[in-house]
N, CA, C and O of each residue as an XYZ file, in Angstrom:
812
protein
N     -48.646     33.545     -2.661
C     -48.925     32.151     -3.001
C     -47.620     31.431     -3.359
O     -46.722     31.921     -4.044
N     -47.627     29.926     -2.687
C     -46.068     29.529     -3.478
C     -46.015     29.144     -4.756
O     -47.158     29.312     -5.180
N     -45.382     28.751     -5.558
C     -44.745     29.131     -6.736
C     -45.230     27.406     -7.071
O     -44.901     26.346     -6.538
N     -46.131     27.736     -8.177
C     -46.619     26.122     -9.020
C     -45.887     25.343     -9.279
O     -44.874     25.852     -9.758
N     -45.832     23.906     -9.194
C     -44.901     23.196     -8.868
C     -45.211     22.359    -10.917
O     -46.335     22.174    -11.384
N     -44.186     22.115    -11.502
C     -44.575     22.235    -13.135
C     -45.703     20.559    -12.781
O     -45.817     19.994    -11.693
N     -46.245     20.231    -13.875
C     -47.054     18.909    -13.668
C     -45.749     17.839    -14.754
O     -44.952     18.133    -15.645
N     -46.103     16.653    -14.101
C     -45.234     16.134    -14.475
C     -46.149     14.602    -14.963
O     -46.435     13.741    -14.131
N     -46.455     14.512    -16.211
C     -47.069     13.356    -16.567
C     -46.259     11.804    -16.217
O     -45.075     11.627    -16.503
N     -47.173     10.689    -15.517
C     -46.140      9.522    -15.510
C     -46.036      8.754    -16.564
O     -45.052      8.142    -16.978
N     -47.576      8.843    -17.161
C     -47.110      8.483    -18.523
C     -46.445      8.711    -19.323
O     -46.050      7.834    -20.090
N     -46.077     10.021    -19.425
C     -45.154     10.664    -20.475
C     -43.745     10.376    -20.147
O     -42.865     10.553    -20.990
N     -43.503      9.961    -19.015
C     -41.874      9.870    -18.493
C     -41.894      8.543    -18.573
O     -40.738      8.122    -18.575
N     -42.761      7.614    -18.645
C     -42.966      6.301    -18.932
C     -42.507      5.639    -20.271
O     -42.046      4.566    -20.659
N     -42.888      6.874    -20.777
C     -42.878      6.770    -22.724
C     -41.421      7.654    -22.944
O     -40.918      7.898    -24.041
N     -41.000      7.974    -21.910
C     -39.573      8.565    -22.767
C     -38.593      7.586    -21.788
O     -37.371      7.488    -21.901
N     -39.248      7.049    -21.028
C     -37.793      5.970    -20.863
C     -37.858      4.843    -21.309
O     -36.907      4.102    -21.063
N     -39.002      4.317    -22.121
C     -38.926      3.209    -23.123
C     -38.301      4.023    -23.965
O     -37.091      3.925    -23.760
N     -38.532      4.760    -24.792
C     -37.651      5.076    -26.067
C     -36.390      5.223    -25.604
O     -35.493      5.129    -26.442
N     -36.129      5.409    -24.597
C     -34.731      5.714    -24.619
C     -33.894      4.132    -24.488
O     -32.850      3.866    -25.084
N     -34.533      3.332    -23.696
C     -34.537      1.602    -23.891
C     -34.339      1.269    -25.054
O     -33.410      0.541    -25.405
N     -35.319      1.836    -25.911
C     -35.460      1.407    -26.999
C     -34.116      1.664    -28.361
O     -33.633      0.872    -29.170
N     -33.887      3.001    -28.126
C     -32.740      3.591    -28.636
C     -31.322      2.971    -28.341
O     -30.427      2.720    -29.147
N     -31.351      2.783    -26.922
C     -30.128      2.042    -26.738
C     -30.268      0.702    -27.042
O     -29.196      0.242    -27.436
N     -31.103     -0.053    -27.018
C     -31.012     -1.146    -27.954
C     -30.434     -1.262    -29.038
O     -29.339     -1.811    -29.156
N     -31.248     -0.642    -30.201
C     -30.910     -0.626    -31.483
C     -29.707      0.040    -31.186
O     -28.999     -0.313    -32.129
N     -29.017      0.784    -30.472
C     -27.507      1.687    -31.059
C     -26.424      0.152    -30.511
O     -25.443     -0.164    -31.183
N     -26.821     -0.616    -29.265
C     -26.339     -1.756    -28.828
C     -26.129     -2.824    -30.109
O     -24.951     -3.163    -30.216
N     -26.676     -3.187    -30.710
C     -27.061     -3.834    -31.680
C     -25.419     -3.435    -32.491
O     -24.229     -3.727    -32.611
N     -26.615     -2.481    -32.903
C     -25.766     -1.589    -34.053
C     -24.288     -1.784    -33.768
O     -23.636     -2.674    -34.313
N     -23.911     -1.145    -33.120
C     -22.261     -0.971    -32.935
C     -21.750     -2.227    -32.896
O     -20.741     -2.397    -33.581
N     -22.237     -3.316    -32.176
C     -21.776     -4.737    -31.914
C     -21.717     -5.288    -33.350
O     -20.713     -5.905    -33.705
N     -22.746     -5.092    -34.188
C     -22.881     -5.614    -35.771
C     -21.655     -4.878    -36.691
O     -20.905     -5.500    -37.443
N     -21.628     -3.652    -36.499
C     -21.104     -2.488    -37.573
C     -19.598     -1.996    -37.345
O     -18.683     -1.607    -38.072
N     -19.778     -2.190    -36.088
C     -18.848     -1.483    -35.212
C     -19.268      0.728    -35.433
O     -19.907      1.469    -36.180
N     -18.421      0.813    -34.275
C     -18.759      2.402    -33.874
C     -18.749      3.334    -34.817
O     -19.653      4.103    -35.145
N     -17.581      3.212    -35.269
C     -17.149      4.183    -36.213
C     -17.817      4.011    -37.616
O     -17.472      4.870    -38.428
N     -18.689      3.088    -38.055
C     -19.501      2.814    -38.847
C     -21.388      3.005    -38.407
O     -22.314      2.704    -39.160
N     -21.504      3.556    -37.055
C     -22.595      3.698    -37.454
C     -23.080      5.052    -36.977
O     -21.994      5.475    -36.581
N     -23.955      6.058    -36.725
C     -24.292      6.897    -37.369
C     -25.795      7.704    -36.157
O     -26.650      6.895    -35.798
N     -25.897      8.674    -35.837
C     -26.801      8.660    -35.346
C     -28.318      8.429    -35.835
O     -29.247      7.923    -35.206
N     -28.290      9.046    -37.383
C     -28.994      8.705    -38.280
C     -29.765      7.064    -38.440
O     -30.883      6.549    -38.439
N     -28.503      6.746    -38.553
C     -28.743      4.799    -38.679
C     -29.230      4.320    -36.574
O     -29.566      3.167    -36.307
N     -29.189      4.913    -35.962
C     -30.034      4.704    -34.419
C     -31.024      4.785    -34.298
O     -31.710      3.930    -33.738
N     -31.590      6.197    -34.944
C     -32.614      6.441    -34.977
C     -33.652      5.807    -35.721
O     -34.689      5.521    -35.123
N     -33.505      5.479    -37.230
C     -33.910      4.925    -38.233
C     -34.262      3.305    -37.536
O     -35.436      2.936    -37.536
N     -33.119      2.346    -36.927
C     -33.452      1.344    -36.828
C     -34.561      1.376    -35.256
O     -35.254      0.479    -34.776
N     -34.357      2.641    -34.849
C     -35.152      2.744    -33.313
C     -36.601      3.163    -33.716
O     -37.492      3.008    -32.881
N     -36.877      3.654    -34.876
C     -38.308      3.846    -35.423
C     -38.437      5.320    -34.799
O     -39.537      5.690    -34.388
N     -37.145      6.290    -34.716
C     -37.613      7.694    -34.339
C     -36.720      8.635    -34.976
O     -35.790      8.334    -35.724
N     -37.100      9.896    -34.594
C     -36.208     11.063    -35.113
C     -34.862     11.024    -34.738
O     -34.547     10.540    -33.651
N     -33.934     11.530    -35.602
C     -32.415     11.745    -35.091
C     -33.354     12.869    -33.770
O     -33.931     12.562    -32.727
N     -33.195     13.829    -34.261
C     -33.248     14.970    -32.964
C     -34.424     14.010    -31.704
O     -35.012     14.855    -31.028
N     -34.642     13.247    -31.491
C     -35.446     12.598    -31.061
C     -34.258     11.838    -29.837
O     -34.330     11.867    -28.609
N     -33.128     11.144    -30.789
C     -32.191     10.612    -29.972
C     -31.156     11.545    -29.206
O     -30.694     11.336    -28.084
N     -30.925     12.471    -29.930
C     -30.255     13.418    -29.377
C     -31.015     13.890    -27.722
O     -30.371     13.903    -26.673
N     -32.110     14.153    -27.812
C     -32.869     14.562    -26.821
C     -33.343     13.503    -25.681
O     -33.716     13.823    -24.553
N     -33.287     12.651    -26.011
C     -33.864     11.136    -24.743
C     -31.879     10.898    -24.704
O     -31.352     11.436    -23.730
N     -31.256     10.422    -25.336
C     -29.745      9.816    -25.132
C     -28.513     11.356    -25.401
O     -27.415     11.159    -24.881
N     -28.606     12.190    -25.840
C     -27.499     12.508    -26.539
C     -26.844     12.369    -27.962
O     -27.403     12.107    -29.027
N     -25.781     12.564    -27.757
C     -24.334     11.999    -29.203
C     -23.918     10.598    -29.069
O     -23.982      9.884    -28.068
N     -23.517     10.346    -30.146
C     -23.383      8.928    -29.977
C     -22.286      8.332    -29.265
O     -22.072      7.119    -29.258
N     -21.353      9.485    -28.462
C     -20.707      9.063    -27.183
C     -21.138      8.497    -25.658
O     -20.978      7.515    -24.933
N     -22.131     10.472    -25.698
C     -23.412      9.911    -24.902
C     -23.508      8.569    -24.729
O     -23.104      7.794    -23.862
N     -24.342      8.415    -26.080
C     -24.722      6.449    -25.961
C     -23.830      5.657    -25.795
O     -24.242      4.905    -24.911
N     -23.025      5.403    -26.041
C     -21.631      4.209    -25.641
C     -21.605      4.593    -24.383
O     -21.709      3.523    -23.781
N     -21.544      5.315    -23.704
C     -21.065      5.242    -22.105
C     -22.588      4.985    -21.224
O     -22.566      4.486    -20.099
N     -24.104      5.467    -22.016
C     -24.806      5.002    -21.251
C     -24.886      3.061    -21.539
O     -25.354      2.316    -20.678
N     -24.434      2.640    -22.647
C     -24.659      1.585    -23.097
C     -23.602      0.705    -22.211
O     -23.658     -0.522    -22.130
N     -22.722      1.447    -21.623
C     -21.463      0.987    -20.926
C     -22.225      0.700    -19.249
O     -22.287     -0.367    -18.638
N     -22.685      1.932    -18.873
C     -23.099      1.969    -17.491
C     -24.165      0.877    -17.703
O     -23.963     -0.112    -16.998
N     -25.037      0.823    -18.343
C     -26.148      0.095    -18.406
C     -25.539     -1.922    -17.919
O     -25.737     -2.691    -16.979
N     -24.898     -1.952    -19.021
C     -23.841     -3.095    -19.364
C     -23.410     -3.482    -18.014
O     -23.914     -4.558    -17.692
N     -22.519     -2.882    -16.961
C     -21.641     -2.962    -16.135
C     -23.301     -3.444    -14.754
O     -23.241     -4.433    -14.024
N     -24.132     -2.783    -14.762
C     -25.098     -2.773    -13.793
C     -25.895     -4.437    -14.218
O     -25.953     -5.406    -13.461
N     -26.303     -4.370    -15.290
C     -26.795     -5.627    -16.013
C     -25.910     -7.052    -15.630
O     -26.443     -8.046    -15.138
N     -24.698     -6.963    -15.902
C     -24.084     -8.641    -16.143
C     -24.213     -8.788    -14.595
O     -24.047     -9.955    -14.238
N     -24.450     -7.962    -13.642
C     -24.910     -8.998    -12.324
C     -23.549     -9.146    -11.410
O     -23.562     -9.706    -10.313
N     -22.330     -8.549    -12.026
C     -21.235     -9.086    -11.280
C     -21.253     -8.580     -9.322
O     -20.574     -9.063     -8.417
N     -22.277     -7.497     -9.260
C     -22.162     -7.632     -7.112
C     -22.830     -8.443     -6.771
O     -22.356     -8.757     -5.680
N     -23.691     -9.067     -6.961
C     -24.335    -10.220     -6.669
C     -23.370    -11.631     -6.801
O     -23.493    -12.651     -6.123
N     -22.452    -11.391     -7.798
C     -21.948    -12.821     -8.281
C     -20.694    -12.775     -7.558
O     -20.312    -13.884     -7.185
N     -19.851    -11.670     -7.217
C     -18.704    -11.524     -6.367
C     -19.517    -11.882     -4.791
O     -18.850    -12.551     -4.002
N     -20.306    -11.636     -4.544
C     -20.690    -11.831     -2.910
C     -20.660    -13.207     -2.510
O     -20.265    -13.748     -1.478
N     -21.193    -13.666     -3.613
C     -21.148    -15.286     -3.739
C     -19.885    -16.329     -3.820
O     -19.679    -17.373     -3.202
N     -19.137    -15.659     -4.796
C     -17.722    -16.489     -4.655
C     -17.146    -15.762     -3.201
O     -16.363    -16.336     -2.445
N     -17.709    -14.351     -2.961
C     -16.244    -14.719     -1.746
C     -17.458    -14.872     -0.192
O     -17.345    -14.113      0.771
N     -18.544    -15.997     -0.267
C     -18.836    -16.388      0.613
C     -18.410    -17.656      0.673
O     -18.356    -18.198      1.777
N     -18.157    -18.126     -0.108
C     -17.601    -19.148     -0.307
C     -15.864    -19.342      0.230
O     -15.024    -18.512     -0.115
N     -15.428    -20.809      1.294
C     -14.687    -20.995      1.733
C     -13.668    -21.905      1.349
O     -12.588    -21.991      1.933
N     -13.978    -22.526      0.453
C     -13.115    -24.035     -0.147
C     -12.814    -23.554     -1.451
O     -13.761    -23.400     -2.223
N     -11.142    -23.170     -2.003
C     -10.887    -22.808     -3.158
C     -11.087    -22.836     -4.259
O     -11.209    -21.952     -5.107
N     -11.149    -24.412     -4.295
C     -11.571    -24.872     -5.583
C     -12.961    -24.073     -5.864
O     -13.070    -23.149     -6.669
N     -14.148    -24.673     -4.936
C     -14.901    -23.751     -5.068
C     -15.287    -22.243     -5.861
O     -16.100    -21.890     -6.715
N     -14.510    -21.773     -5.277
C     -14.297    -20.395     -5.152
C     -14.080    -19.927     -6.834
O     -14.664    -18.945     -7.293
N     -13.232    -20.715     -7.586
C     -12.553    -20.458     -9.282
C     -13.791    -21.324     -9.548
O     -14.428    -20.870    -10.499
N     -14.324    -22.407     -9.022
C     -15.678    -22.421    -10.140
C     -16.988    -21.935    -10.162
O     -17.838    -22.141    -11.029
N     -17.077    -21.334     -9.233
C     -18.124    -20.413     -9.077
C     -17.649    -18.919     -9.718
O     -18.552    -18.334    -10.315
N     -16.270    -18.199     -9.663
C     -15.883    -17.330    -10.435
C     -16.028    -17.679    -12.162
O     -16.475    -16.790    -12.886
N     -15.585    -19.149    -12.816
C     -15.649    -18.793    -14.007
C     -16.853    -19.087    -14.523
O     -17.068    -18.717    -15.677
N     -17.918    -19.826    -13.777
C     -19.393    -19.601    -13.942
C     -20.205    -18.196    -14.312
O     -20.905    -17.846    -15.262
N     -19.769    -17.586    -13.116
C     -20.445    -15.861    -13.037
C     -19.775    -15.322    -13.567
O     -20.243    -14.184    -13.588
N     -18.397    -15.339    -14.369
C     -17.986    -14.181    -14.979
C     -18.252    -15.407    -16.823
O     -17.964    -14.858    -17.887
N     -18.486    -16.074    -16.835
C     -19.419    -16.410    -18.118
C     -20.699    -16.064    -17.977
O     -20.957    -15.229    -18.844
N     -21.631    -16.296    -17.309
C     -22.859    -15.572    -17.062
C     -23.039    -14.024    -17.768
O     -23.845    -13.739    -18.653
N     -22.329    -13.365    -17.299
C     -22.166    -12.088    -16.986
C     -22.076    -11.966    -18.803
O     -22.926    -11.770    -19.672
N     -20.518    -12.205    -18.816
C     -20.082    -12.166    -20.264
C     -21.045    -12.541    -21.303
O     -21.440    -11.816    -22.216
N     -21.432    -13.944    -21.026
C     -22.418    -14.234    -22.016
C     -23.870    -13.149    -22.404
O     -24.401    -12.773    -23.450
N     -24.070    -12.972    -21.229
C     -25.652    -12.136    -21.148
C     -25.620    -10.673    -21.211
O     -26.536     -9.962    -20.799
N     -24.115    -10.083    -21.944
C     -23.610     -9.048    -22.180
C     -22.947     -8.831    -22.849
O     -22.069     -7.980    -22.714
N     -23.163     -9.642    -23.970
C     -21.745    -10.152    -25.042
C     -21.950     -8.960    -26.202
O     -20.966     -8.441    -26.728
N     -23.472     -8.532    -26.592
C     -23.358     -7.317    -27.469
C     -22.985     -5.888    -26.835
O     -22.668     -4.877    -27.462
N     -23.077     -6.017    -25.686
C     -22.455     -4.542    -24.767
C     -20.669     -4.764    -25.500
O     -19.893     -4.058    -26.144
N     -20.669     -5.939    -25.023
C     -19.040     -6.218    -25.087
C     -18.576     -5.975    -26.712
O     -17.554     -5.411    -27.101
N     -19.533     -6.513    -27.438
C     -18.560     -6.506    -28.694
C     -18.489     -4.860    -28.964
O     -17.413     -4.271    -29.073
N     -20.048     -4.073    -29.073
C     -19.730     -2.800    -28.802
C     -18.851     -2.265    -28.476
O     -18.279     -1.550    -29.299
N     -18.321     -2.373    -27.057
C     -16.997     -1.603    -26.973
C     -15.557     -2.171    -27.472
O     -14.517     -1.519    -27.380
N     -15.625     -3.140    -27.874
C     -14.498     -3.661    -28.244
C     -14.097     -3.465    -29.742
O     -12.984     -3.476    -30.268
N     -15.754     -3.221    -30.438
C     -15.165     -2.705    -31.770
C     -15.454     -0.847    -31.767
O     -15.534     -0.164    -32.788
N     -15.565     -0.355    -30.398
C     -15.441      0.758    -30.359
C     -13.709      1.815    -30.099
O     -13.384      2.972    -30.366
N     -12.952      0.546    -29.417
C     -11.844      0.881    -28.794
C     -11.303      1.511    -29.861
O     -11.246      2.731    -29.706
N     -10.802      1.023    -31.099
C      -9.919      1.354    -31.853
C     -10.041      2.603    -32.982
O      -9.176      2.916    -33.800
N     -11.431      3.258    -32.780
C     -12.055      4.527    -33.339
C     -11.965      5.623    -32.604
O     -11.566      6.721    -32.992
N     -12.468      5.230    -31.150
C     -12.884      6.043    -30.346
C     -11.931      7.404    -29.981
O     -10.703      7.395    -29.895
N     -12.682      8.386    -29.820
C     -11.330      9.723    -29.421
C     -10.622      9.122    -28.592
O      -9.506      8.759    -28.965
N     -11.076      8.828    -27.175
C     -10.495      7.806    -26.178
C     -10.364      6.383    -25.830
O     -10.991      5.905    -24.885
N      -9.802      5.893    -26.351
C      -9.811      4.332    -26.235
C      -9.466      3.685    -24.864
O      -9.950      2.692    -24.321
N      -8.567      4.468    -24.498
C      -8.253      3.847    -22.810
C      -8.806      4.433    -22.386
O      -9.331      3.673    -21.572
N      -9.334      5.611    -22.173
C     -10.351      5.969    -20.922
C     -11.625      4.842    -20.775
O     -11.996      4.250    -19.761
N     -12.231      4.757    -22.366
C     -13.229      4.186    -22.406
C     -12.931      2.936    -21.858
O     -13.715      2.725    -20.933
N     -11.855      1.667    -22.075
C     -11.815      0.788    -21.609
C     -11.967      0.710    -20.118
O     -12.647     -0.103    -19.491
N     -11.092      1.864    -19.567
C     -11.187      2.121    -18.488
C     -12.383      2.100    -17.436
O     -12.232      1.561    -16.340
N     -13.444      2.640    -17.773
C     -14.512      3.112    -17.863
C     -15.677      1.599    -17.984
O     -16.837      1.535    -17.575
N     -14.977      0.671    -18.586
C     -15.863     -0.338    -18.873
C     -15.528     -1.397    -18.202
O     -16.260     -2.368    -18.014
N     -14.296     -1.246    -17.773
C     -13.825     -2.472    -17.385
C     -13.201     -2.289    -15.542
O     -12.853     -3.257    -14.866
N     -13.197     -1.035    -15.117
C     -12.950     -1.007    -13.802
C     -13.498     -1.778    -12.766
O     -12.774     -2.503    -12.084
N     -14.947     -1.674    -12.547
C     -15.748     -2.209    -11.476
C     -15.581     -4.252    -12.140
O     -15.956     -5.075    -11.305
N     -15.314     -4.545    -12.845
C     -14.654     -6.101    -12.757
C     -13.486     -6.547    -12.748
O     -13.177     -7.725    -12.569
N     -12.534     -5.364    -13.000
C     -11.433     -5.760    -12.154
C     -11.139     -5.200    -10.869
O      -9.951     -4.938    -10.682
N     -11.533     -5.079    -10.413
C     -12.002     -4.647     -8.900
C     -12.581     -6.294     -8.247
O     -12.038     -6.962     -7.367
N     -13.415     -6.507     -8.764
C     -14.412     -7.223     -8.600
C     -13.170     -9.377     -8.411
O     -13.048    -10.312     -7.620
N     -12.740     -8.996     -9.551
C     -11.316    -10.200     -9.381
C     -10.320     -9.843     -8.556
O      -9.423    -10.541     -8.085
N     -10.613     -8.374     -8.379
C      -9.030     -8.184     -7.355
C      -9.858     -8.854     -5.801
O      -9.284     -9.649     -5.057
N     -10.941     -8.453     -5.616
C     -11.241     -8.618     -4.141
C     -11.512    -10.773     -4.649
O     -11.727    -11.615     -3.778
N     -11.464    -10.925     -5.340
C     -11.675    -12.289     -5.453
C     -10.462    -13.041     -4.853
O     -10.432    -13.986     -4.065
N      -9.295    -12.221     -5.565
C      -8.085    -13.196     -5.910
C      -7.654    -13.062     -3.974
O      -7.376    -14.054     -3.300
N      -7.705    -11.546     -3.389
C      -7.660    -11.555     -2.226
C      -8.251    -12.527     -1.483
O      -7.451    -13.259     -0.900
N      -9.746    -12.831     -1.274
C     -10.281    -13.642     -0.952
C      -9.684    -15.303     -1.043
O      -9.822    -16.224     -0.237
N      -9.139    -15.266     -2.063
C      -7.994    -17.013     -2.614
C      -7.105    -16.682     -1.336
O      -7.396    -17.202     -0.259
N      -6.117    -15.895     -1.443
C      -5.133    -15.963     -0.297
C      -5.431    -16.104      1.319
O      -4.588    -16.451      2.146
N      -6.943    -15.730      1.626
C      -6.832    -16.380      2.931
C      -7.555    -17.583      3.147
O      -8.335    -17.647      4.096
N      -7.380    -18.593      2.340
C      -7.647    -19.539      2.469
C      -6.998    -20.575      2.404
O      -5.869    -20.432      1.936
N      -7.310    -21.654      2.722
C      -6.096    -22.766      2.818
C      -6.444    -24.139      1.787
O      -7.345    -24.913      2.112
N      -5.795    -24.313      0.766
C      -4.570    -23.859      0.425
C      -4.668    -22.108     -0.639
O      -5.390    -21.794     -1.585
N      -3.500    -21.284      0.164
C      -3.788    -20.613     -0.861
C      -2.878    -20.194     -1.935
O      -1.731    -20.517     -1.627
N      -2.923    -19.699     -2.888
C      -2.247    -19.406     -4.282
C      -0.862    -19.381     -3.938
O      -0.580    -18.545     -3.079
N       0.195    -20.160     -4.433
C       1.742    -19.859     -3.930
C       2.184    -18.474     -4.960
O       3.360    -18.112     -4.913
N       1.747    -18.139     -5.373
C       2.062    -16.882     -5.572
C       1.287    -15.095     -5.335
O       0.167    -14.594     -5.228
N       2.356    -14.774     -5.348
C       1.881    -12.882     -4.522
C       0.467    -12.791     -5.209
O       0.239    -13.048     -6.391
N      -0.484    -12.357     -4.215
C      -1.606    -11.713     -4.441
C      -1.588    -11.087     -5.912
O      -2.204    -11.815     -6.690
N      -1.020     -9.864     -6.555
C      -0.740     -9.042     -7.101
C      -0.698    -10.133     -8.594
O      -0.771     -9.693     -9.741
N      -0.611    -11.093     -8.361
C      -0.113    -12.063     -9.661
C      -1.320    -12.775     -9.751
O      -1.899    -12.923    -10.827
N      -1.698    -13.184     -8.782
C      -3.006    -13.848     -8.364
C      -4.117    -13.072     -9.171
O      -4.936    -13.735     -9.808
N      -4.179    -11.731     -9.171
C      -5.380    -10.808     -9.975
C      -5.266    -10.648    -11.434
O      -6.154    -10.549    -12.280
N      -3.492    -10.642    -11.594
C      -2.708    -10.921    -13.259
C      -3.675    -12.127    -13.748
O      -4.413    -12.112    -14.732
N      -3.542    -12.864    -13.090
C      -3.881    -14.195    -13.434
C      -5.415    -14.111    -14.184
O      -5.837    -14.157    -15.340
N      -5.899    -13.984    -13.027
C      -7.714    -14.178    -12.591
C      -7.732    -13.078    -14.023
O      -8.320    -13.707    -14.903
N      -7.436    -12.108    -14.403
C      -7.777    -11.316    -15.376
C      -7.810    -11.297    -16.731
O      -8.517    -10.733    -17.566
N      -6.410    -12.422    -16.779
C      -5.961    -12.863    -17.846
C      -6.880    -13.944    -18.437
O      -7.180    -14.041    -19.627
N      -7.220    -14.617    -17.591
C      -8.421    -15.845    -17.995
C      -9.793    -15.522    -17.618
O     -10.361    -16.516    -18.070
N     -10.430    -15.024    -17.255
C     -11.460    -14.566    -16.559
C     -11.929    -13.215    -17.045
O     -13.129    -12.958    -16.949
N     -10.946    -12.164    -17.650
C     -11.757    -10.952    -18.179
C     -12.381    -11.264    -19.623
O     -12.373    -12.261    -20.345
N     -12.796    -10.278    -19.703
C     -13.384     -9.864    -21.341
C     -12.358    -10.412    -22.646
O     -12.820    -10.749    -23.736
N     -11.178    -10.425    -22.377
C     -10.898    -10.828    -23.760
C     -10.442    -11.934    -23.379
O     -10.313    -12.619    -24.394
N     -10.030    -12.661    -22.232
C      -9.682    -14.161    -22.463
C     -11.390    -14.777    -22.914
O     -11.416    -15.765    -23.648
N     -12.316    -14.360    -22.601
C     -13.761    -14.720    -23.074
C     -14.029    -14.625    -24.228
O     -15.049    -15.118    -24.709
N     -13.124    -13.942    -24.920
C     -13.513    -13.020    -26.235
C     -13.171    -13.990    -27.366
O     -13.696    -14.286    -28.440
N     -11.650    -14.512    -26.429
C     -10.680    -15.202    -27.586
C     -11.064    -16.564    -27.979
O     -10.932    -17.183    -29.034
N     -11.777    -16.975    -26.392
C     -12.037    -18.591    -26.751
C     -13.031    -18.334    -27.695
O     -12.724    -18.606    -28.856
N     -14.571    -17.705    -27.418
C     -15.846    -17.400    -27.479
C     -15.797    -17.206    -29.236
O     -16.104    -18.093    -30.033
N     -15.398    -16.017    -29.541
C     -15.423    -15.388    -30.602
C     -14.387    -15.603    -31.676
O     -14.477    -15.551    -32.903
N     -13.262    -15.888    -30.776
C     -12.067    -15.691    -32.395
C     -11.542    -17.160    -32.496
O     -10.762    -17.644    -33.316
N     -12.179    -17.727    -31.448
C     -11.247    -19.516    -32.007
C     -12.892    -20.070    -31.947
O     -13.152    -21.272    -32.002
N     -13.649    -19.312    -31.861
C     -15.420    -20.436    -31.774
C     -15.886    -21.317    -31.016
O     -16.782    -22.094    -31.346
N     -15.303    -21.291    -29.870
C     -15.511    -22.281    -28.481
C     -17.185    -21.553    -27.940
O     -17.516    -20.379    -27.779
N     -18.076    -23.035    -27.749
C     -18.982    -22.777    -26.921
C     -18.624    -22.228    -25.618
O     -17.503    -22.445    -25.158
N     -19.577    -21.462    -24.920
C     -19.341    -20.765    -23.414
C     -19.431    -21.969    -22.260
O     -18.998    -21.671    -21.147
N     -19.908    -23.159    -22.436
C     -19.480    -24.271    -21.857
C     -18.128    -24.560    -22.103
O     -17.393    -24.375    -21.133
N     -17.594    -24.968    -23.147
C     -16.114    -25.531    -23.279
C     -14.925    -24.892    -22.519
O     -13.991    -25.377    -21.879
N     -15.411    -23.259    -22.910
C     -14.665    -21.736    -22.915
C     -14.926    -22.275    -20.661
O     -13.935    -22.781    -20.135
N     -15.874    -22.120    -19.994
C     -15.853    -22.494    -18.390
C     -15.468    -23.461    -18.183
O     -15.173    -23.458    -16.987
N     -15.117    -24.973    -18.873
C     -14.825    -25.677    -18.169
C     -12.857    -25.933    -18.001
O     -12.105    -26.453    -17.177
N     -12.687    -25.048    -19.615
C     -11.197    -25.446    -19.728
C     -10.760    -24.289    -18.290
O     -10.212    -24.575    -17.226
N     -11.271    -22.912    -18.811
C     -10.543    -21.618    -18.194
C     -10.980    -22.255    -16.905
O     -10.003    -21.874    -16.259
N     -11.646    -22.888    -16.083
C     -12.107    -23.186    -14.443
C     -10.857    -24.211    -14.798
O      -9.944    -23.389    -14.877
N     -10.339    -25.310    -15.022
C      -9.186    -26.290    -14.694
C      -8.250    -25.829    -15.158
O      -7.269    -26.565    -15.260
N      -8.171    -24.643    -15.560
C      -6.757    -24.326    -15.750
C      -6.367    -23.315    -14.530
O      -5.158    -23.183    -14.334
N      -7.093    -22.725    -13.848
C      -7.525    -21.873    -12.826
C      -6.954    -22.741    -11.797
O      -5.759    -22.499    -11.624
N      -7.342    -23.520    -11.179
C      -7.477    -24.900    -10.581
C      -5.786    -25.415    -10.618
O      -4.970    -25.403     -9.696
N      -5.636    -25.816    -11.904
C      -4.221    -26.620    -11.733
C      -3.282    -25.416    -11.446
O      -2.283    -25.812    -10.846
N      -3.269    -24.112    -11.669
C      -2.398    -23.245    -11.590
C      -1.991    -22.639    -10.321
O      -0.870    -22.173    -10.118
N      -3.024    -22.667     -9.411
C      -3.771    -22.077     -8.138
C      -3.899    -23.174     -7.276
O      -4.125    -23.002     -6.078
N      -3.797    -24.081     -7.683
C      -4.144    -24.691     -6.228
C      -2.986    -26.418     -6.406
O      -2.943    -27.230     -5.482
């Protein structure tokens, strides 16, 4: 006879990937409020309404969680959808205001992922890997942008390679961070300056 195949409830796998939703929420939260090194698997669980060994078993350690909270983050702010769009786009100008639209979008609707790792960097065993790790697939994402600027007419009088300096410098996570968070600029003010400064520099 062949060999019983185990039963696999859908409800039950239903109910352990909400908690695990659920867990990364509250640890999302958490770290963005507390920062990393202040919070605790204990304090995840507690605010997630379950057992420590509970989190351990649906998420892991609380590294575990930062990197699923990372992957989660990176899939969420939407940026392949929002890169397809700026580089269907043919008219430059264009092109930087539809970039600092979607990379506020993104930012905005991911801003506790973000503070998370940002008040995770400076605890963490690895701080550059992790950045690394969080921040690759969007600078990727500006590099094929800034490429996209150069074959167009007019395009950037300066080297490609400076062109992505650029786009990164105003357009990543902490030029967002700085207007947003540490000088208190609405995410309107924060798109309209960083898009005309984009603009007068570039074109």
């Amino acid at each position: 006879m062949p060999p019983r195949r185990p039963y696999v409830s859908p409800l039950r796998e239903q109910g352990a990937t909400r908690t695990r939703e659920l867990i990364l929420r509250h640890a999302t939260e958490l770290f963005a409020e507390r920062g990393y090194g202040r919070v605790t698997v204990a304090d995840i669980a507690s605010a997630a309404g379950v057992a420590p060994k509970t989190v351990f078993s649906s998420v892991g350690s609380k590294n575990d969680i930062l990197n699923r909270i990372i992957d989660q983050g990176v899939v969420a702010s939407g940026y392949e959808q929002a890169t397809q769009g700026v580089l269907a786009l043919r008219i430059p100008e264009k092109v930087l205001e539809a970039l600092a639209h979607g990379t506020r979008l993104g930012n905005q609707s991911q801003f506790a992922v973000h503070e998370a790792i940002h008040k995770a960097l400076p605890v963490h065993e690895d701080g550059e890997a992790l950045w690394e790790r969080a921040t690759a697939a969007y600078r990727d994402a500006l590099r094929a942008v800034a490429r996209h600027l150069h074959t167009l007419d007019p395009a950037p009088p300066c080297p490609v390679e400076e062109t992505v300096d650029l786009l990164w410098y105003w357009f990543g996570p902490l030029g967002w961070r700085t207007l947003v968070v540490e000088s208190g600029w609405t995410w309107d003010r924060a798109e309209g300056v960083l898009r005309r400064i984009a603009v007068a520099a570039l074109l």
